[in-house]
C-alpha positions as CSV (number, residue, x, y, z in Angstrom):
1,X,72.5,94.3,49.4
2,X,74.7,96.4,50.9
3,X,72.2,97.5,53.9
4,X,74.2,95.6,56.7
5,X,77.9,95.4,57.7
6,X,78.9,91.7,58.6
7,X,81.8,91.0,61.8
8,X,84.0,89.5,59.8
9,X,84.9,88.9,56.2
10,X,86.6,87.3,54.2
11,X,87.8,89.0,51.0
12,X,89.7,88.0,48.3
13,X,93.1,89.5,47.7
14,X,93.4,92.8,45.8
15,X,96.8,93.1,43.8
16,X,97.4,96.6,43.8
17,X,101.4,96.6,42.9
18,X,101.7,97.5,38.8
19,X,104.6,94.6,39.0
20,X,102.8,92.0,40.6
21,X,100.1,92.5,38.2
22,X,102.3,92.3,35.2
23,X,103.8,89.4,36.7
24,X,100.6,87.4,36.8
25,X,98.7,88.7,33.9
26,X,100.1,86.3,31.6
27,X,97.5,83.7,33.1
28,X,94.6,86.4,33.0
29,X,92.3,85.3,30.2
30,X,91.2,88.5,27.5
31,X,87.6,89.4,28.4
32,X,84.9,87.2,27.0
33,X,83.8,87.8,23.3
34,X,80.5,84.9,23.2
35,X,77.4,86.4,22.7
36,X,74.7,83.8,24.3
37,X,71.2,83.3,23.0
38,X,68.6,81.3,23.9
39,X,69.7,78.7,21.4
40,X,72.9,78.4,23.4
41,X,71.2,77.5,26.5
42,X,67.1,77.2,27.4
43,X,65.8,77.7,30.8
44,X,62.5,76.0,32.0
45,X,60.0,78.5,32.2
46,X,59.2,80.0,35.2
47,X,55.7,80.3,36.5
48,X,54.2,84.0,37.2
49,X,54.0,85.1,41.2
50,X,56.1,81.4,42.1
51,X,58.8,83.3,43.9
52,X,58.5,84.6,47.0
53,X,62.1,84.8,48.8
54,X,63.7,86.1,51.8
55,X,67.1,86.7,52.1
56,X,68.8,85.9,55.1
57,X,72.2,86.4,57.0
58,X,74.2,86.1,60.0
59,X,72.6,82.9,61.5
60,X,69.5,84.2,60.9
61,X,66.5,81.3,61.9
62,X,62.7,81.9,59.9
63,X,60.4,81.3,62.3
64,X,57.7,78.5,60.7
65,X,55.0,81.5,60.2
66,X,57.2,83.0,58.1
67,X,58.4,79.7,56.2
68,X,54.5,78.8,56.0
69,X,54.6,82.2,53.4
70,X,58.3,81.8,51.8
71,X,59.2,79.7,48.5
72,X,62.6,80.2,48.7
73,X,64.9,81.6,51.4
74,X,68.7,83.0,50.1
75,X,71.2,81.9,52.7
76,X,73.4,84.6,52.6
77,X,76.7,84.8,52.1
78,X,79.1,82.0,50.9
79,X,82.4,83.8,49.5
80,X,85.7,82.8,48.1
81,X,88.6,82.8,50.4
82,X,91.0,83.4,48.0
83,X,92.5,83.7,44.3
84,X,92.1,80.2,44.5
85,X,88.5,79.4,44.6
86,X,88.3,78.0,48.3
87,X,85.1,78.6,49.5
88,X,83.9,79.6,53.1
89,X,80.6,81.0,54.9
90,X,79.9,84.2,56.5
91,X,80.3,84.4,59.9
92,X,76.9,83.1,62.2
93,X,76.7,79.8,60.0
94,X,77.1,77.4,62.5
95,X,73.3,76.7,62.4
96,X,73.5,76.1,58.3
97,X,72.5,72.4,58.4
98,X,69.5,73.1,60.7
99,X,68.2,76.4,58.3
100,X,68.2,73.7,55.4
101,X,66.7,70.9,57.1
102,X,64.0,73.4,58.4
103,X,64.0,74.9,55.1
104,X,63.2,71.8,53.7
105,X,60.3,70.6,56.4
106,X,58.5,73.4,55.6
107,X,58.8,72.7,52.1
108,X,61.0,75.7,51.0
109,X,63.5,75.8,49.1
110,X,67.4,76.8,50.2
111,X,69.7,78.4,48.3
112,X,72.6,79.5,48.8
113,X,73.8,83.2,47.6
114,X,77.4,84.0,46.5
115,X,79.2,87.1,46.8
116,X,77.4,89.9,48.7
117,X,78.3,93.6,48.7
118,X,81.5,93.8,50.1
119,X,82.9,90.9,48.1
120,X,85.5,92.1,45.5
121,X,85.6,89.8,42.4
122,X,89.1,89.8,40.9
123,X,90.8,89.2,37.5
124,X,92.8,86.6,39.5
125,X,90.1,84.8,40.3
126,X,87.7,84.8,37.7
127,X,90.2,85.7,34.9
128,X,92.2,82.9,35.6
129,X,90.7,79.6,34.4
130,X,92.7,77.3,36.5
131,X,91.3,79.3,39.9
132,X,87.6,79.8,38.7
133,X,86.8,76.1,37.7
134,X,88.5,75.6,41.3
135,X,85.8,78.1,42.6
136,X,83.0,76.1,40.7
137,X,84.4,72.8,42.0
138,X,84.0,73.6,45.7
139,X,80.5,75.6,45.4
140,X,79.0,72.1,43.7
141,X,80.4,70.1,46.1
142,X,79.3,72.8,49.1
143,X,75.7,72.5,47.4
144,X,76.0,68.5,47.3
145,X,77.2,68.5,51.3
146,X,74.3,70.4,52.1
147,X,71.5,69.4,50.4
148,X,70.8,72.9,48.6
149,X,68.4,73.4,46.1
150,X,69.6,76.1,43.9
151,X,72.7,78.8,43.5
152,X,72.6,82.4,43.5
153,X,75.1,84.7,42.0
154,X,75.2,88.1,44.1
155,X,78.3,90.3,42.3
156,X,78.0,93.7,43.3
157,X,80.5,96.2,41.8
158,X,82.7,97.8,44.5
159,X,83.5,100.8,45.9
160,X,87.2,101.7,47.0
161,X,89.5,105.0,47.7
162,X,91.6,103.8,45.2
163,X,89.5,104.9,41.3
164,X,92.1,102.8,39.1
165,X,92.1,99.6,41.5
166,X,88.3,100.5,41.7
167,X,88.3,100.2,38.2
168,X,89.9,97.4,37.5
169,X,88.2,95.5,40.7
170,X,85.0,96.1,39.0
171,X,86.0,95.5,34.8
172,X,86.3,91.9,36.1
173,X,82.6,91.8,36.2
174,X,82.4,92.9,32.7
175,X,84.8,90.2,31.3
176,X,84.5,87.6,33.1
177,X,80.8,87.4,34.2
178,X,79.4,85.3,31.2
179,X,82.2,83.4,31.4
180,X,81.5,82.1,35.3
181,X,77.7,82.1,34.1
182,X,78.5,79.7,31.6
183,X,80.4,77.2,33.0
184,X,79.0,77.0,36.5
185,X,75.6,75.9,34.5
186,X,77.1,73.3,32.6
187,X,78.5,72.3,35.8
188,X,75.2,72.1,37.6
189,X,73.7,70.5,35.1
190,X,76.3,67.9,34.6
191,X,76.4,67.7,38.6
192,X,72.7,67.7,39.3
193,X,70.9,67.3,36.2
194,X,68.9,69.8,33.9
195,X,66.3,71.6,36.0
196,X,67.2,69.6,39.1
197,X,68.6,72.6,41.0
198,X,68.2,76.8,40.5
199,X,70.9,78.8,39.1
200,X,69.6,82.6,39.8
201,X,72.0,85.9,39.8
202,X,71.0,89.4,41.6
203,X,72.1,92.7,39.8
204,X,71.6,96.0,40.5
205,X,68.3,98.5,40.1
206,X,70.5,99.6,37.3
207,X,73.5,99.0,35.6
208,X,76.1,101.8,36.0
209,X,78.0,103.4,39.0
210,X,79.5,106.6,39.0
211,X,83.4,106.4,39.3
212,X,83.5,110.6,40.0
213,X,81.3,113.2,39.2
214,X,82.3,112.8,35.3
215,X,82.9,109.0,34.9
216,X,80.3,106.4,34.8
217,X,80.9,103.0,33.9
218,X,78.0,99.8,32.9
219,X,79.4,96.7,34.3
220,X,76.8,93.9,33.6
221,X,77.7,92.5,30.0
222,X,75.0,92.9,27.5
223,X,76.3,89.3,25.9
224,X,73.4,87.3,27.2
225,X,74.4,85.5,30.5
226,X,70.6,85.3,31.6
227,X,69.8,82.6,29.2
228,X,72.0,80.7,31.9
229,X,69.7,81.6,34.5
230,X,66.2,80.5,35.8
231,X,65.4,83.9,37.4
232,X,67.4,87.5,37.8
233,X,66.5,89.3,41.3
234,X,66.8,93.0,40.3
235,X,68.0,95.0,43.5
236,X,65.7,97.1,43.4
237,X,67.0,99.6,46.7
238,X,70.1,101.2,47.6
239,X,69.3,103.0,44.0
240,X,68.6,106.6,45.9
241,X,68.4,108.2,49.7
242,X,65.5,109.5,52.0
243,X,62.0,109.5,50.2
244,X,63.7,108.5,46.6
245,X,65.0,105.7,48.3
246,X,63.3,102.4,46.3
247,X,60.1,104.2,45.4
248,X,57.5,102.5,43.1
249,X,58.4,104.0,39.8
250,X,62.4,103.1,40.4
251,X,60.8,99.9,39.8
252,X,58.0,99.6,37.8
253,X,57.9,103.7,36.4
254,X,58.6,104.4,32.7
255,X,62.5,105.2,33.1
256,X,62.6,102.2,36.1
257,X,64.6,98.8,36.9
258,X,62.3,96.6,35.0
259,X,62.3,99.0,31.9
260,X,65.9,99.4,32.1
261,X,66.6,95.9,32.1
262,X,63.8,94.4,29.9
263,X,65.3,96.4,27.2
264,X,69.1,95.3,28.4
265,X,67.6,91.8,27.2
266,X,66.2,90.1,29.7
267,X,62.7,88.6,28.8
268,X,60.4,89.7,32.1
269,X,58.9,86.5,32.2
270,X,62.7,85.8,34.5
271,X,62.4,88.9,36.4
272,X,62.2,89.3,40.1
273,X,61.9,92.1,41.8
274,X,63.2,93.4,45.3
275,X,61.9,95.3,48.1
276,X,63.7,96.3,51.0
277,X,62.9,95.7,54.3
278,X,64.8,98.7,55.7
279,X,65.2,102.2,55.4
280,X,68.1,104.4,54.3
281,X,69.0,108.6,54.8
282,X,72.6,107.8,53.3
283,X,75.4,105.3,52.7
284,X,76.9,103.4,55.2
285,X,75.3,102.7,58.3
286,X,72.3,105.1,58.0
287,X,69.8,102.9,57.6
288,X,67.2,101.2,59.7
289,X,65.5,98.2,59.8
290,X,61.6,97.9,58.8
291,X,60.8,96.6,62.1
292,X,62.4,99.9,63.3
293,X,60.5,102.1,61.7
294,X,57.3,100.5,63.5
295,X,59.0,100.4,66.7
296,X,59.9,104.3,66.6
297,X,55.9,105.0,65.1
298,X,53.9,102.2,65.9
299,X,50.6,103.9,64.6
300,X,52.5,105.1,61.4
301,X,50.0,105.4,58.9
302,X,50.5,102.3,55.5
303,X,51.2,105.5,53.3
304,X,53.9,106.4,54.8
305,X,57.0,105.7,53.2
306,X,59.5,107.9,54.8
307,X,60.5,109.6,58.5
308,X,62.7,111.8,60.2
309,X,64.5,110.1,62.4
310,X,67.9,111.0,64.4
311,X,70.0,107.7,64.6
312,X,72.7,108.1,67.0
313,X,72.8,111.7,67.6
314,X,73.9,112.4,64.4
315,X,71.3,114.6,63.1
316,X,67.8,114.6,61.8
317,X,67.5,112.7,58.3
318,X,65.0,111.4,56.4
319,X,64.5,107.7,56.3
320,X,62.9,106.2,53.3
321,X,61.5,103.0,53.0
322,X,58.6,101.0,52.0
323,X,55.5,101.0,53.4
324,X,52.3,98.9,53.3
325,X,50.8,100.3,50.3
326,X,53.9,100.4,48.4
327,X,54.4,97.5,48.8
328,X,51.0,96.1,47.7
329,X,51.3,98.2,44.7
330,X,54.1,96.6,43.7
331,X,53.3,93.2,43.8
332,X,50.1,94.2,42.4
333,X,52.2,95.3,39.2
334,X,54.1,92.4,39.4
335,X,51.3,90.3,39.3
336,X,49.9,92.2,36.0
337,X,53.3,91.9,34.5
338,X,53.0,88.2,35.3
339,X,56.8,88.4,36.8
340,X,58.0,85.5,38.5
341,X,58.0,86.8,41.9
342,X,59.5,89.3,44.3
343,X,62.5,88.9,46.8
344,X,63.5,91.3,50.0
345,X,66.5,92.0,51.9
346,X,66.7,90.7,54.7
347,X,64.2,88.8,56.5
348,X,65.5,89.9,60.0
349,X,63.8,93.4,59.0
350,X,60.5,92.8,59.0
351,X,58.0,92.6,62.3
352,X,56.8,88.8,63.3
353,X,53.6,87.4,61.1
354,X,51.2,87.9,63.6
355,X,51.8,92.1,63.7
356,X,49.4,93.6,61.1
357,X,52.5,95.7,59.8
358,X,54.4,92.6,58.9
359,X,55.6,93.3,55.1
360,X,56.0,89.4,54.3
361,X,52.5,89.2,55.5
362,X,51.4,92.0,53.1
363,X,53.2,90.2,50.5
364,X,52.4,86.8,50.8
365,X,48.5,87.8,51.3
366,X,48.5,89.8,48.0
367,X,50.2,87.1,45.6
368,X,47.9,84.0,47.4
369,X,45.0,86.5,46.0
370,X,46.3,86.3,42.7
371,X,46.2,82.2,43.0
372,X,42.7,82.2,44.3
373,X,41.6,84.6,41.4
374,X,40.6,87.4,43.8
């Protein structure tokens, strides 16, 4: 989810200095040792092709086409304002109540995603017990004030100048996300009731990022934090650049996401997978929007999954996304794997319902086949 950059954020602190650090490890909590298993804690299970969910951001209103083919939309992003576990919106929320209460007319469910990809989890914060039951506290009682219907955990590693504060930003995934996992369930559940409300978490198409060209570092534990969890939304995009960019064996391919992480641990039957709704040539901001792509080539053939395209004046690059028949193959082959669902980031990408190019129309169409037995 790193596709967009938002106005303003709000980031927690970063503690750089080696003698503030020492100064405040002495509350930091040694990683996590548990190993959960299903005998720890048992999700309902979830029904095959029941997911279908936007993500959306900045203020972002569904039109009620596009709710009429949504179960879910992920309201994106709620973030820690601090060490301390205060919470606080993205900027263009002022509309939030209205998104829900639409949300809800339409009979979709909201949820609210936490983190986002330029979020930087700390040891301060999650290492810290004191400052992540504080965190917990205030996203239960964000989810009571307004009406949500489920939680989504979106911890990205991050990327800084810095290698070693890189580093230790990013270990605080590894040690301290089963941890979070843990207890925020037994806090929804003690808040809500069992299977009253969603607890889902997005990860990435894989698990490793490459610190230089020699270092490479897993950050998802392999100690069994999706028992916690009702669904995990693989990201499958941002993985590769140009025509590589989320292709349909990243995904679904012998070496892909849902090989990768099926073997991690995760049973399929709580995997969801992602699609974009853009198109990237490179990091940062070149990428472009689905509804874009259309714009530059209206008559651009389904097949087509990539174009050269110069953005800005900055030079011819190749643009990959997903087209049409990608993106019926893949929820084909999600539908044979009988996987929850699929998800896409961001809603705002795609084209309005009544376009025939409209990817949440290709979607939607394809799984309501699979329900009808076509």
């Amino acid at each position: 989810m790193k596709g967009y950059t938002l106005a303003t954020l709000f980031l927690v602190a970063i503690t750089c200095d080696s003698c503030r650090f020492k100064k405040k490890s002495h509350n930091i909590e040694n990683p996590s040792t548990f190993v959960a298993t299903s005998s720890d804690y048992e999700t309902s299970s979830m029904e095959p092709n029941s997911v279908v969910m936007a993500y959306i951001i900045d203020g972002y209103k569904p039109s009620n086409d596009q709710y009429g083919h949504l179960t879910h939309i992920g309201i994106s992003f709620l973030r820690a304002v601090d060490t301390t576990g205060e919470v606080i919106m993205t900027s263009g929320w002022e509309n939030l109540e209205e998104i829900i209460s639409t949300a809800h007319d339409n009979n979709v469910k909201a949820i609210i995603s936490f983190g986002g990809g330029k979020f930087k989890i700390t040891s301060e914060l999650m290492g810290i017990k004191k400052n992540r039951q504080n965190l917990i506290k205030n996203i239960i009682a964000f989810m009571r004030k307004y009406n949500l219907d489920g939680f989504d955990c979106d911890w990205e590693p991050s990327w800084v100048d810095d290698k070693k504060d890189m580093e230790n930003i990013n270990n605080a995934i590894t040690h301290y996300y089963l941890s979070f996992i843990k207890e925020f369930r037994e806090a929804l559940d003690l808040e809500f009731g069992k299977d009253n409300k969603t607890f889902s978490a997005a990860v990435m198409n894989g698990n490793s990022i490459w610190y230089s060209a020699f270092k490479r570092i897993a950050h998802f534990p392999q100690n069994g934090w999706w028992n916690y969890l009702d669904w995990v939304a693989l990201m499958n995009y941002d993985n590769d650049l140009g025509s590589k960019h989320a292709t349909f064996e990243s995904v679904f391919g012998a070496e892909g996401s849902v090989a990768y992480w099926t073997k991690f641990g995760i049973p399929k039957e709580k995997i969801v997978t992602g699609v974009p709704f853009y198109a990237r040539a490179g990091w940062g901001e070149e990428w472009l929007s689905y509804k874009d792509i259309v714009r530059i080539n209206p008559k651009i053939a389904d097949s087509i999954d990539f174009i050269i395209y110069n953005k800005n004046g900055s030079g011819e690059k190749e643009y990959g996304f997903n087209g049409i028949s990608t993106v019926i193959q893949k929820v084909k082959k999600s539908k044979k794997l009988k996987l929850p669902g699929m998800m896409f980031w961001q809603l705002a990408g795609d084209l309005p319902l009544y376009h025939e190019k409209s990817l949440l129309k290709v979607i939607s169409t394809e799984f309501q086949q699979s329900q009808t037995g076509k």
